[in-house]
N, C-alpha and C positions, 0 to 999 in steps of 0.2 A: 425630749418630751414631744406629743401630739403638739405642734401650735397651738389649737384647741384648745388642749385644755389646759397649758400653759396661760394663755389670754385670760381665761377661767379663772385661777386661783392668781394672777400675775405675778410669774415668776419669769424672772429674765438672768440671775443669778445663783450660784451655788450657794450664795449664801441666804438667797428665797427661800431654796430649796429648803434651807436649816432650819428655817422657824416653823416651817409644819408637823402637826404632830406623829407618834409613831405611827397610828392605820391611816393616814393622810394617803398617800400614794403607793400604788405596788411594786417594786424595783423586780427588773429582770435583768440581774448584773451576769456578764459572763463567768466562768470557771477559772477561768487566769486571772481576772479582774478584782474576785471575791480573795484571792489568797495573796497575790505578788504584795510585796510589802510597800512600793510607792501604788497601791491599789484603793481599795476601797477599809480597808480598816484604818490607814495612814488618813481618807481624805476625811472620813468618820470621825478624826479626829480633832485632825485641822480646821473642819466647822462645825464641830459639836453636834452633830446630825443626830435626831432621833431614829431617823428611818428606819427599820431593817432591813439588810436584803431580799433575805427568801430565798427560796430555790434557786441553784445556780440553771443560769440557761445557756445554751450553745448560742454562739456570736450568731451563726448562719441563721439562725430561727429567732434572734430578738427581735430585725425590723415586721417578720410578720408577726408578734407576738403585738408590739405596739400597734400597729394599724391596725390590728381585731380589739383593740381596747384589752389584749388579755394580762399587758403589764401597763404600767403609767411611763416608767424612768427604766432606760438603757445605756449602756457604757460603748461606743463606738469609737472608730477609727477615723482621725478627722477625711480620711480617703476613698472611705466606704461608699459604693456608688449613689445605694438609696438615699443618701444624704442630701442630694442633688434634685431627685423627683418626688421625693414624700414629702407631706406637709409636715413637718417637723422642726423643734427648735430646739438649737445646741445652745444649753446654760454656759454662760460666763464664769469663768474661773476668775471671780474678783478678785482672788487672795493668793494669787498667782503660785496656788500649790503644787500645779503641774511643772517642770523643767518641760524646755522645747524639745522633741524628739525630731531626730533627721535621720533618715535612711540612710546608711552607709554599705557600702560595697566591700567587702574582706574577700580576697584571693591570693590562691599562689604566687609568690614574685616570678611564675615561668610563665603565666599567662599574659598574653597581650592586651594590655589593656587599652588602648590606644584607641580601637573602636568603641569603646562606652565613655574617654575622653570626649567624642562628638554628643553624646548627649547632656553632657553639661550643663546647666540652664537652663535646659530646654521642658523641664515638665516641672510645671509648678505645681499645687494642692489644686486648684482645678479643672486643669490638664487633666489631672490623675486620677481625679471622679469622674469626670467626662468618658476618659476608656477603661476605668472599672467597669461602668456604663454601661457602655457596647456591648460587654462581654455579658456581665451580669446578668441585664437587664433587656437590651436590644436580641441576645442569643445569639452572638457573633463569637468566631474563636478566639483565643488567646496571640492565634500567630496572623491569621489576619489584623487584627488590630493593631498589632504591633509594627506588622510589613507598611500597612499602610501610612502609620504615623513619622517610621521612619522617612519614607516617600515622601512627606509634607500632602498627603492628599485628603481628605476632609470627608467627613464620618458623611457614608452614604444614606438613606431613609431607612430604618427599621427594615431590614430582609433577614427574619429569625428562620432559625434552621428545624425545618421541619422534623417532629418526632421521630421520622423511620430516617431520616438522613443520622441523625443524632443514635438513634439505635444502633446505625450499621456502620457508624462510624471507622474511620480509617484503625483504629487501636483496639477493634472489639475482637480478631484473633490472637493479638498478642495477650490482652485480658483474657481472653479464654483461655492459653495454652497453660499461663500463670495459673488460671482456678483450676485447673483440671490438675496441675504438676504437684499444686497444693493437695486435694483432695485424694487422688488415687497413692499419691507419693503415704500422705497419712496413713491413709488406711493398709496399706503395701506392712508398711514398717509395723501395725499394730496386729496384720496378720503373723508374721513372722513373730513375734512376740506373744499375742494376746490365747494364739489357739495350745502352743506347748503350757503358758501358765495353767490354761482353762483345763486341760489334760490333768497338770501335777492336782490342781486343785479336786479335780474329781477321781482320782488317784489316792488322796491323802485326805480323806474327810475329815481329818481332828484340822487341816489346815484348809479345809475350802471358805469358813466364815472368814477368818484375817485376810484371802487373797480376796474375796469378792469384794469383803470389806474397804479393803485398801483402794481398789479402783473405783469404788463406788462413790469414794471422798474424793477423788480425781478429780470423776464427775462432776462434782458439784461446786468447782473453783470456780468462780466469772473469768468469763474468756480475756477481760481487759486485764486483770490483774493479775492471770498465768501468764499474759504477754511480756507486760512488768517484770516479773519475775522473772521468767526468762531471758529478758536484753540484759540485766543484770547478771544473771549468773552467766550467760555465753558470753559476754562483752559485744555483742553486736546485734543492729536491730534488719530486719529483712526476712529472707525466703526461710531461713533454718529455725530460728525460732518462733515463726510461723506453723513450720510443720511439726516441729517439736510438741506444740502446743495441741493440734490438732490427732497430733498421734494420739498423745494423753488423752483426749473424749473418743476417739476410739478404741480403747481397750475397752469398757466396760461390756457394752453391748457383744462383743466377740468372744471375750472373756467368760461371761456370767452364759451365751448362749451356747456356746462349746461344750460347758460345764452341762446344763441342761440339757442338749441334746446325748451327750453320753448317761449321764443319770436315767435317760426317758427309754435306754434301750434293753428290751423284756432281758430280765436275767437267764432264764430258761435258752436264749439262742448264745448266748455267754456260755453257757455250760456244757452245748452241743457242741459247739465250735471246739470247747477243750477238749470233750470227749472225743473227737475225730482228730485228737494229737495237734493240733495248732499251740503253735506257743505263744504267752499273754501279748506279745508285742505281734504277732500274727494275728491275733484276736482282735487287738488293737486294730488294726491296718485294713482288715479284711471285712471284717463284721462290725466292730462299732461303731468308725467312725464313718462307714458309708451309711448306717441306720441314722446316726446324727447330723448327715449333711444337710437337710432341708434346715433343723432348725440354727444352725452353724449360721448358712448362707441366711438365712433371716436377721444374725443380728451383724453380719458382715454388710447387708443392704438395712439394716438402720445406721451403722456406722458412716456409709457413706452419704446418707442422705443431709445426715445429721450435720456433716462437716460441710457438705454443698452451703450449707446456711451459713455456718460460724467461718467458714473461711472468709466472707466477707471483710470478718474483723479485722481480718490480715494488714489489710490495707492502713491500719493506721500506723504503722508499724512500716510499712515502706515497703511490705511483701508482693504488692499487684495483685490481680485477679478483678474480677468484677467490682469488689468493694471498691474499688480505687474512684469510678464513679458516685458512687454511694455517697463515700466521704466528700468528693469535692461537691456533687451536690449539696450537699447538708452544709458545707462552708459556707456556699453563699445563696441556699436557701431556694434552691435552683430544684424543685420538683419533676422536673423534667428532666434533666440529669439524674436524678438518682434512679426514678424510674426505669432509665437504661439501661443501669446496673442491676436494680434488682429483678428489672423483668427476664432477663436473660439468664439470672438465678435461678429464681423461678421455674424455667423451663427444663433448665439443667436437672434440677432436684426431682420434675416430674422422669425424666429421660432415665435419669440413674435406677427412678425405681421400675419404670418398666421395664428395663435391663435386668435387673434382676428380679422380676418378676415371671421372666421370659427363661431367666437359666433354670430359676425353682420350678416351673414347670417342665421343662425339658429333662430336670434332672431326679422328677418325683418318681415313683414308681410307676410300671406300666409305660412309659415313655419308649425304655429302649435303650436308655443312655443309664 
């Protein structure tokens, strides 16, 4: 809780906490916190708590939720840096409901472990807020802080990494290559797929409502829980059912535009073409589907823009690309961090579509091409 308003109501226990009544406080319990069974319904118990929780909130975004007064009561890490510099007070577990949790190391027996042997002892609980600290808070890397601590050398004055340093960061081509393998790789697979359905469909009019249908229910999965779904049924989480995912929100657009663009082309040049002996698949090839490439390539460039965005999601998932930033911002709350990610998004998503805004004109009539 704020110290503040802790002083306020005098609360210095969990079990303070219990005697207020239900709209006494607003809780901004995390997502893990609200469900795990030694969490928040087990502690609800164990003091008879009226509270409710409310909304679950992301760990990374409760300390600034509590500092703007937007929640009362948060569920933290006793490690978490802000613990250290925010006026804040950690309630007493008087009912010593919590067991002691200690980090423990799980690896291979063929690793050596022999060098994290030397760390031993060596980082206690304020140690460990201290270089969350650096990192978090100070804007220091992960591997400087650590190089140095192993050094025995002592945390230099606030030198935070400037925004364009943090932009151009050493790993923003490997996240490029990642978001772009995602994106073009998607849309790649949903061409080879998306434009022969959108064909049969406009081909088979008793069956174009069930096929548009179909991907149009695609469409409308949340990207988090087709991911879900996916690490379960592929058994593994990363690059593949990432793209899997991303394939699925582009078919519609390619699909339903393929479809339209052949629907949209005069029947009259249909019927010339047969009269000058072309056969329906020469009709095909020759006249329709060049009448319907502008609007084709139109839903080929919403497909891709569309995924420039939702690729991001990848990242939680363990896929890379720009998200990757995104999410570690948003863990610890780090606005500058995400910014890095998304702005390079951002720019992406503009680039794709004047790419393709650039082949539709080159490729409209009167062009040449």
């Amino acid at each position: 809780m704020r110290d503040s308003e802790a002083q306020r109501l005098g609360i210095k226990t969990l079990s303070d906490l219990a005697k207020l009544p239900v709209a006494a406080l607003r809780l901004g319990l995390s997502h893990e916190f609200q469900v795990r069974a030694d969490g928040w319904p087990a502690l609800q118990r164990a003091y008879g708590m009226a509270l409710q929780p409310g909304p679950a909130l992301d760990h990374g975004l409760a300390y600034g939720a509590i500092k703007a007064a937007q929640v009362d009561v948060i569920d933290i890490y006793s490690t978490d840096a802000k613990v250290g510099r925010y006026a804040l007070r950690v309630l007493v577990d008087d009912r010593k409901f919590f067991p002691r949790y200690d980090a423990v190391l799980l690896m291979r027996a063929a690793v050596d472990a022999a060098p994290l042997q030397k760390l031993a002892g060596r980082i206690d609980e304020a140690a460990m807020i201290a270089l969350n600290a650096q990192v978090e808070l100070d804007g220091q890397s992960f591997a400087e802080v650590a190089k140095r601590f192993l050094a025995g050398g002592a945390a230099p004055a606030a030198a935070r990494q400037s925004f364009f340093d943090r932009l151009f960061a050493p790993d923003l081509p490997r996240l490029l290559a990642q978001h772009l393998a995602l994106v073009f790789g998607s849309v790649l697979l949903a061409l080879i797929v998306g434009i022969p359905l959108g064909i049969w469909a406009w081909a088979q009019p008793r069956w174009s409502g069930v096929v548009l249908g179909a991907v149009g229910v695609l469409q409308t999965i949340p990207s988090l829980a087709l991911l879900a779904f996916l690490i379960a049924l592929m058994g593994a989480i990363g690059f593949w059912p990432a793209l899997v995912a991303l394939f699925v929100y582009a078919l519609l657009p390619i699909v339903r535009n393929t479809h339209t663009g052949l629907a949209g082309v005069p029947t009259g040049l249909t019927l010339a073409s047969r009269a000058l002996g072309l056969t329906p698949q020469q009709t095909l090839w020759s006249v329709q589907l060049p009448l319907a490439r502008p609007v084709l390539l139109a839903g080929v460039k919403t497909a891709a823009v569309i995924n420039v965005g939702t690729a991001t999601m990848a990242a939680f998932i363990g896929a890379g690309g720009l998200g990757e930033r995104i999410v570690s911002g948003l863990a610890v709350n780090d606005s500058a961090a995400m910014l890095a990610g998304a702005l390079p998004a951002a720019v992406l998503a503009l680039l794709v579509q004047w790419v393709f805004d650039w082949i539709e004109r080159r490729s409209s009539p009167g062009t040449g091409t």
